[in-house]
C-alpha positions in Angstrom: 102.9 120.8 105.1 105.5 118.0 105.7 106.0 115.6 103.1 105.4 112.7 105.5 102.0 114.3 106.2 100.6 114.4 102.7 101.8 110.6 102.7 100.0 109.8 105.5 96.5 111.8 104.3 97.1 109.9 100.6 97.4 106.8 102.3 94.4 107.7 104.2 92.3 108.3 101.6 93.4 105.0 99.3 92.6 103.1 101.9 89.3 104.1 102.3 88.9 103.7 98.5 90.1 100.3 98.5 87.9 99.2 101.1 85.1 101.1 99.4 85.9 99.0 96.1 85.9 95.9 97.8 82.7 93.3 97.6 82.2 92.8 101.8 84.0 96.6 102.1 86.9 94.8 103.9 90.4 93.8 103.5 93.4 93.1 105.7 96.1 95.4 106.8 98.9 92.5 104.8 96.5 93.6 101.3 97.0 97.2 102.1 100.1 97.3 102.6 100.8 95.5 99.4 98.6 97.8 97.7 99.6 101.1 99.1 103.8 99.7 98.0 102.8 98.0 94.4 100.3 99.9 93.1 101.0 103.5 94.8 104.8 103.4 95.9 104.3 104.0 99.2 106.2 101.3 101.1 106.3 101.2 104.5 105.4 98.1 107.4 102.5 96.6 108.1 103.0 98.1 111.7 102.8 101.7 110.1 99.9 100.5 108.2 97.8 99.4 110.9 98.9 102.5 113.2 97.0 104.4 110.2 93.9 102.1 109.8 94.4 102.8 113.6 93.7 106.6 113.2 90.8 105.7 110.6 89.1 104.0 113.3 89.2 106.6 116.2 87.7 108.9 113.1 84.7 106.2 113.2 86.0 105.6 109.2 86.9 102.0 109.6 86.2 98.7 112.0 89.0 96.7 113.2 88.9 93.3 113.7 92.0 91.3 114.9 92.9 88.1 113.0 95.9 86.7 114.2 99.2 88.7 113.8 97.1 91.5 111.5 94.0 93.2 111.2 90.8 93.6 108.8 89.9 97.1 108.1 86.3 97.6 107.4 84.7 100.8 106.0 82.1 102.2 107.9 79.4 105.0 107.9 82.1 108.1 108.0 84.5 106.8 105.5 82.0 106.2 103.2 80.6 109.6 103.9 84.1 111.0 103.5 84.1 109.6 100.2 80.6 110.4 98.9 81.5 114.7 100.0 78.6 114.4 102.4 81.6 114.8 105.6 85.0 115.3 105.3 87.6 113.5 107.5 90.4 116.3 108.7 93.8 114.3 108.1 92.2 112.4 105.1 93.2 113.8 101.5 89.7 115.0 99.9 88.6 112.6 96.8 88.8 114.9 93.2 85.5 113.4 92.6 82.3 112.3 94.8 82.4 108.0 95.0 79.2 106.4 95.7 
């Protein structure tokens, strides 16, 4: 497995976390990006960002909704799934532990 895939499956999976975490289970690709950089050191662009939340949403694990120049991610039913161990998402890294 390429180094740039396990990356891209971490990424994945924090994101789906972060929107899990979040009151209205939404934030906006500029937040995760930030996130992802500070907090997890993976740095990359907002345009590599959203090509990821893009993936999440043909997996039915987030909604997109344009706003301007970025987009807000949304968990939906499948992520949340993904989370919980009920489903898992090929190309998202597996959670160590069930979140509810």
């Amino acid at each position: 497995m390429s180094l740039d895939r396990i990356i891209r499956e971490e990424a994945r999976l924090i994101i789906l976390r972060e929107l899990a975490e979040q009151p209205n289970e939404s934030a906006t690709s500029s937040a995760l990006q930030g996130l992802l950089a500070e907090m997890f050191m993976i740095v990359r662009e907002r345009e590599w960002v959203e090509r990821e939340l893009g993936w999440l949403k043909e997996m039915d694990a987030v909604r997109l909704t344009p706003a301007g120049s970025i987009q807000i991610a949304t968990l939906q039913p499948a992520g949340k799934d993904h989370l919980a161990h009920r489903r898992f998402l090929a190309g998202v890294k597996r959670t160590s532990l069930p979140v509810n």
